[in-house]
C-alpha positions as CSV (number, residue, x, y, z in Angstrom):
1,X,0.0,0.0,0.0
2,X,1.2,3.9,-0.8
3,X,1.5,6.2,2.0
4,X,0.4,10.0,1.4
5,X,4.6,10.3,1.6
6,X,5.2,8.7,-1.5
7,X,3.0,10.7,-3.8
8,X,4.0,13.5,-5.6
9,X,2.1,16.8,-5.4
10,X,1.1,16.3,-8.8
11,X,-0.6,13.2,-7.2
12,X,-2.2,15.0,-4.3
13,X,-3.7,17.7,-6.7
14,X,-5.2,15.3,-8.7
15,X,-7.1,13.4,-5.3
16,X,-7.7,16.2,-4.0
17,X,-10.0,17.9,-7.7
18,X,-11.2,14.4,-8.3
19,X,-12.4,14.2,-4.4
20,X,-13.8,17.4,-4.8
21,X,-15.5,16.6,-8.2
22,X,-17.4,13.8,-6.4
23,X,-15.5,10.6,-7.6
24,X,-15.6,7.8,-5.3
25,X,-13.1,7.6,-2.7
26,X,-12.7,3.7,-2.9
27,X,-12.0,4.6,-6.9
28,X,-9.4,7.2,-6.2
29,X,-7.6,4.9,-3.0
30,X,-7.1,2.3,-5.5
31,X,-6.0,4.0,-8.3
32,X,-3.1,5.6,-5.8
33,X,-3.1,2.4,-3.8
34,X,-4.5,4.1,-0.6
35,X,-6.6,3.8,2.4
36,X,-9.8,6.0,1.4
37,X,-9.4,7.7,4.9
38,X,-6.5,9.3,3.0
39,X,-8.6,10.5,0.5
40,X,-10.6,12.3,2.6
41,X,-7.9,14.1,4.7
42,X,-6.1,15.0,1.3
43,X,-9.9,16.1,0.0
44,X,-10.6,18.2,3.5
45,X,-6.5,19.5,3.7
46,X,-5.6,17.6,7.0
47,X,-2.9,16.6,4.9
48,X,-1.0,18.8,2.3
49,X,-3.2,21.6,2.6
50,X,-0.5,24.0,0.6
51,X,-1.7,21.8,-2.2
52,X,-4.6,23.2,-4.2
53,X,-6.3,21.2,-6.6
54,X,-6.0,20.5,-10.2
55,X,-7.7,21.5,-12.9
56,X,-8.8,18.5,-14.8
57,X,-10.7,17.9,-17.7
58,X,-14.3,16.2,-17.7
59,X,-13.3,12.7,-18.3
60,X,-10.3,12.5,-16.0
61,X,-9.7,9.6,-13.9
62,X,-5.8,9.1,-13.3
63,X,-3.1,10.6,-13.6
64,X,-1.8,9.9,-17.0
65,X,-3.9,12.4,-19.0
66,X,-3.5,15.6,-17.0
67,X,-3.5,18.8,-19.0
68,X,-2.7,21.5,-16.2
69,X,-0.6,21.9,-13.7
70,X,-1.4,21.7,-9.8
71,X,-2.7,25.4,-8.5
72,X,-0.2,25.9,-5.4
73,X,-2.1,28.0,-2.8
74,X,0.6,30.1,-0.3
């Protein structure tokens, strides 16, 4: 299993606007290999909050086909 330290913050931006966009959190924790309580404290910024998320295009559901980079909030 993948802990929260092994992703990149390309990674975490992409949980965190697929979280947001509603996807499910059992399909997001195993696409990243994760726990799904993960998920949620990526989604809700217990973890990583300097992450924002990233902008992803209607049919995204990994990371291979993002097309912007993660917004960086300071």
């Amino acid at each position: 299993m993948t802990t929260t330290r092994d992703l990149t913050d390309k990674d975490i931006a992409i949980i965190k606007a697929r979280a947001l966009r509603g996807d499910k959190y059992a399909e997001i924790a195993s696409d990243y290999r994760l726990n799904q309580g993960r998920v949620a404290d990526i989604k809700f910024g217990r973890i990583r909050p300097d992450i924002g998320p990233a902008k992803l295009d209607a049919t995204h559901s990994g990371g291979a086909d993002l097309h912007s980079e993660a917004c960086h909030e300071s």
